[in-house]
C-alpha positions in Angstrom: -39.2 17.2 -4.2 -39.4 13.9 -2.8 -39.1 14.2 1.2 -37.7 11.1 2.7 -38.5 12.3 6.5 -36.3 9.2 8.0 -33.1 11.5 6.8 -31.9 15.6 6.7 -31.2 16.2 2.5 -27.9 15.7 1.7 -28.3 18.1 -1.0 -29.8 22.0 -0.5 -29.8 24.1 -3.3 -31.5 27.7 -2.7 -32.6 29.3 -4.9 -29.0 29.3 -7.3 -28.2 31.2 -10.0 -25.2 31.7 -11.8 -24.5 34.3 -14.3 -21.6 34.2 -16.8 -20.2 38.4 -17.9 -18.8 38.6 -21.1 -17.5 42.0 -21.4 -20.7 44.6 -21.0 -23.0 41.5 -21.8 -24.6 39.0 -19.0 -25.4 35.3 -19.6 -27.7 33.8 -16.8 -27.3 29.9 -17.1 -29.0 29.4 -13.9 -32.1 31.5 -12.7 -33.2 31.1 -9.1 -32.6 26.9 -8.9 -33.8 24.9 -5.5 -34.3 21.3 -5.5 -33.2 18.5 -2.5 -31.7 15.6 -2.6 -32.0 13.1 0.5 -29.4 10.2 0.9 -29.8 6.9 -1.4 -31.6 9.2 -4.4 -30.5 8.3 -7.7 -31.8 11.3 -9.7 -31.2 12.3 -13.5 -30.9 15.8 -14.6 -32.2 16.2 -18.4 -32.6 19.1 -20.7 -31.6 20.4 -24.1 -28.0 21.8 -24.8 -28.0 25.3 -23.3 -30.4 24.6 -20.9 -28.4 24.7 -17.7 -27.4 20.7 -16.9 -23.6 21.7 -16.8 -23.6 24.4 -15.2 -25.8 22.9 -12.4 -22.9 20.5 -12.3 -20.1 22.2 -12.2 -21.5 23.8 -9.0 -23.0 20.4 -7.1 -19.2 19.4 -8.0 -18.2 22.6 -6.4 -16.0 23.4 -9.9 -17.5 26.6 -9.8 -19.5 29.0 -7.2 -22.5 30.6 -7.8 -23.7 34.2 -8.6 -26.3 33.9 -5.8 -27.7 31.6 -3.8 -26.6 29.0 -1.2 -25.7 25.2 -2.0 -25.3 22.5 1.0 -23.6 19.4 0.6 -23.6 17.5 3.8 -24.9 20.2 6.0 -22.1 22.5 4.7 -22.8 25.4 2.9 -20.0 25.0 0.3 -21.7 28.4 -1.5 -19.1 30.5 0.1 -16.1 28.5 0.4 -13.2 29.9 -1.2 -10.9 28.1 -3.3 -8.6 26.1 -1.6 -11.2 24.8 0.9 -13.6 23.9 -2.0 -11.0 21.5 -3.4 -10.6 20.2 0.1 -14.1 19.8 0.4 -14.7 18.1 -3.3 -12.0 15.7 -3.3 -13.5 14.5 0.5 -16.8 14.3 -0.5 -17.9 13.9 -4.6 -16.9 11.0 -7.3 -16.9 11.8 -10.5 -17.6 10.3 -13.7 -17.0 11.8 -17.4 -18.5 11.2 -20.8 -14.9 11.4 -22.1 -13.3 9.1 -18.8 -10.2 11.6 -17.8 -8.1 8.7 -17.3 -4.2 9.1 -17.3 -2.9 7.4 -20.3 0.3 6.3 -19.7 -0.7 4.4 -15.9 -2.7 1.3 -15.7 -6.3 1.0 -14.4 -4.9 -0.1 -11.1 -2.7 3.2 -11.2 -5.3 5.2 -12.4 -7.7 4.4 -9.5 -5.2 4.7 -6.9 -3.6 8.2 -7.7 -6.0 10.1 -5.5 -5.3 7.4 -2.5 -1.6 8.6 -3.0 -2.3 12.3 -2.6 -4.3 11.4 0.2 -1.3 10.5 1.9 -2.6 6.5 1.9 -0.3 3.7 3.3 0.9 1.2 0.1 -1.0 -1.1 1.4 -4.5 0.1 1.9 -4.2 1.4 -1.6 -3.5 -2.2 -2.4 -6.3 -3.0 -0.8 -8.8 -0.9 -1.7 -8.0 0.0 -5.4 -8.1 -4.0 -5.8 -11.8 -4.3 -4.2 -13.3 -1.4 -6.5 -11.9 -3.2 -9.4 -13.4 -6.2 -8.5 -16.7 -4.2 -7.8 -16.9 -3.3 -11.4 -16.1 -6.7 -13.2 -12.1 -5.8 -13.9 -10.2 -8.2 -11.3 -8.6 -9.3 -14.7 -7.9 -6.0 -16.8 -5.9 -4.5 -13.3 -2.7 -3.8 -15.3 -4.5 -3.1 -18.6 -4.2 1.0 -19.7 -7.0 2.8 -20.9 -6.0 1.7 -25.1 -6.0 -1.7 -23.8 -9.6 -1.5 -22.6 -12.9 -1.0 -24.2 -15.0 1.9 -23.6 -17.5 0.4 -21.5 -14.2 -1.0 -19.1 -12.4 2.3 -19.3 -15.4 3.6 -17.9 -15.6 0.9 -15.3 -12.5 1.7 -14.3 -13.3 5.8 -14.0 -16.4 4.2 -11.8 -14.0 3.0 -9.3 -11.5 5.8 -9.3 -14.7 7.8 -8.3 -15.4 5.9 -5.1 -11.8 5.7 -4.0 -12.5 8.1 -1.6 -16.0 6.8 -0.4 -17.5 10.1 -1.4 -20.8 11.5 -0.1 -22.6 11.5 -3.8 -21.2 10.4 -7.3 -22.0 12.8 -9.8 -21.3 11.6 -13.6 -21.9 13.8 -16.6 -23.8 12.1 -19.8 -21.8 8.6 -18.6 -22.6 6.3 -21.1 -23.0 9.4 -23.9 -19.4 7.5 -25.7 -20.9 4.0 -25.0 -22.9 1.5 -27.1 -26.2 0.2 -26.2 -25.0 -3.3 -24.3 -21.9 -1.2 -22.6 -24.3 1.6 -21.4 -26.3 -0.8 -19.9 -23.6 -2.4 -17.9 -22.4 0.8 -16.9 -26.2 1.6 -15.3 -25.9 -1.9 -14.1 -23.6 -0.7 -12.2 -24.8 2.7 -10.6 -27.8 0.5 -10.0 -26.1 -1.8 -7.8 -24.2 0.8 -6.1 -27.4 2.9 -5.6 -28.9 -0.2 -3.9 -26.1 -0.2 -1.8 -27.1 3.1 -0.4 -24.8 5.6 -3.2 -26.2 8.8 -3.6 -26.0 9.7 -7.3 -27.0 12.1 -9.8 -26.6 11.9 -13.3 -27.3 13.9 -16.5 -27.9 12.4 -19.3 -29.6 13.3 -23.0 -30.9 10.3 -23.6 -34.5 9.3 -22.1 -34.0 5.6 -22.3 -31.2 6.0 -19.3 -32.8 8.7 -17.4 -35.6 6.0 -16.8 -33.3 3.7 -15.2 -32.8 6.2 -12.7 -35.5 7.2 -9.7 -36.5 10.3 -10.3 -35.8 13.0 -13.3 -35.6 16.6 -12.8 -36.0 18.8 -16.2 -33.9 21.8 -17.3 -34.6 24.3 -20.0 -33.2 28.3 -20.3 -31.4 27.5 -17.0 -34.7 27.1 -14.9 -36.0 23.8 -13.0 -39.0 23.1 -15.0 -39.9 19.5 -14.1 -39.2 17.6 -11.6 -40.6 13.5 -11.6 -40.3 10.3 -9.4 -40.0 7.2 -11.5 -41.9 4.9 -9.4 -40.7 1.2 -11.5 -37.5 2.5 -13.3 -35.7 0.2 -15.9 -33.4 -2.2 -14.6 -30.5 -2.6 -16.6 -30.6 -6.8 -15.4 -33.3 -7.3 -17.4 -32.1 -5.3 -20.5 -28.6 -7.2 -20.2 -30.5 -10.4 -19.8 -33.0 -9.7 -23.2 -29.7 -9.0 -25.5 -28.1 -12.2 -24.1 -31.0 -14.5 -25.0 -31.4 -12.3 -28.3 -27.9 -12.9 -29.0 -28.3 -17.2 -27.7 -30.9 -17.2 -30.1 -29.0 -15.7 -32.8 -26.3 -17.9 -32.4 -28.7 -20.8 -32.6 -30.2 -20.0 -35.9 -26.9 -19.1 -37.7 -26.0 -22.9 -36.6 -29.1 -24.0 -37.7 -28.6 -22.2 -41.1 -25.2 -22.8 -41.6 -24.3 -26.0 -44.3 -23.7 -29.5 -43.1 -20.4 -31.0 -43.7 
């Protein structure tokens, strides 16, 4: 654990574990889990399939409760909560982000980030106001009316970004985000949780791949539902740099295929 002793975790997990029954036969997918996590961290969760990541997810995004054990998000110990209050609590408090987006098909980016503003009971014109700032925030000022078949992946994930921060939730957690993506759109997606990390965004992300979980600032390790590892990165990638490299690759390219390319 990596104790920032200006700020109180904003994250307490005790010692969680959730077991799935399947008629007489008992699947632990968690076994006795504790970590922290204090304000502005930007952890990845890694592991191999089985090992626990989603499950450990499911319950930091309060989808789920645990067999045993006690969870705090924000001084509240959501480990008890039931139901109704849970989805109170979640909507109020996490942003999330898919592999697979979960965008409404049929409604425009625009309409797709401001849906949760409208069950929120928000006046027409806030949501104006807002949903058109986040989409600016993530590069799509110009795609605002575009739907989800209209967009590439990398923008349709954009676009899930800022429908998670519509709310100005207390973390952002997003589940193997750039798993659909290419290399150049996965970077501008970290690019992105980067900047918004830098701006003081709690977030914690689970990813297979070990390339992106370097980008982040620490990496904690699952395997047979158990914490096993747990890392600070001290000079994590920057996604700037990598975006910058495939531009002048690609300049460069350009330049020779001129170069090669027949007089007239």
């Amino acid at each position: 654990m990596f104790k920032n002793e200006l700020n109180k975790p904003i994250i307490i997990v005790e010692e969680l574990t959730k077991i799935y029954k399947m008629d007489s036969l008992e699947l632990k997918a968690l076994s006795n889990v504790s970590f922290n996590v204090y304000p502005g961290e930007f952890v990845s969760v890694m592991g191999p399939s089985g090992s626990g990541k989603s499950t450990l997810m499911n319950l930091l995004g309060c989808l789920d409760t645990p067999t045993s054990g006690r969870y705090f998000l924000d001084q509240q110990d959501v480990s008890k909560l039931k139901d109704n209050t849970l989805a109170a609590f979640r909507n109020k408090k996490i942003g999330f982000v898919f592999q697979n987006f979960n965008l409404l098909p049929k409604l425009d980016a625009f309409q797709n980030v401001e849906l949760p503003l409208i069950y929120a009971g928000v006046s027409r014109a806030e949501r104006n106001e807002i949903v058109k700032k986040l989409l600016k925030k993530v590069g799509l000022e110009d795609r605002i009316h575009h739907r989800p078949n209209q967009l590439s992946g990398g923008q349709t994930q954009r676009v899930a970004i800022a429908r998670a921060l519509v709310n100005n939730p207390s973390i952002i957690l997003a589940d193997e985000p750039t798993g659909n993506l290419d290399t150049h759109s996965g970077e501008e997606i970290m690019q992105i949780f980067q900047t918004l990390n830098d701006e003081g965004i709690t977030i914690i992300l689970v990813t297979h791949e070990h390339d992106i979980s370097l980008h982040t600032k620490r990496i904690i390790h699952f395997r047979d539902g158990q914490l096993v590892g747990d890392e600070k990165i001290k000079n994590p990638v920057r996604a700037e740099d990598i975006l910058q490299d495939f531009a002048k690759q690609k300049e460069k390219q350009e330049l020779e295929e001129i170069q090669l390319s027949p007089k007239k």
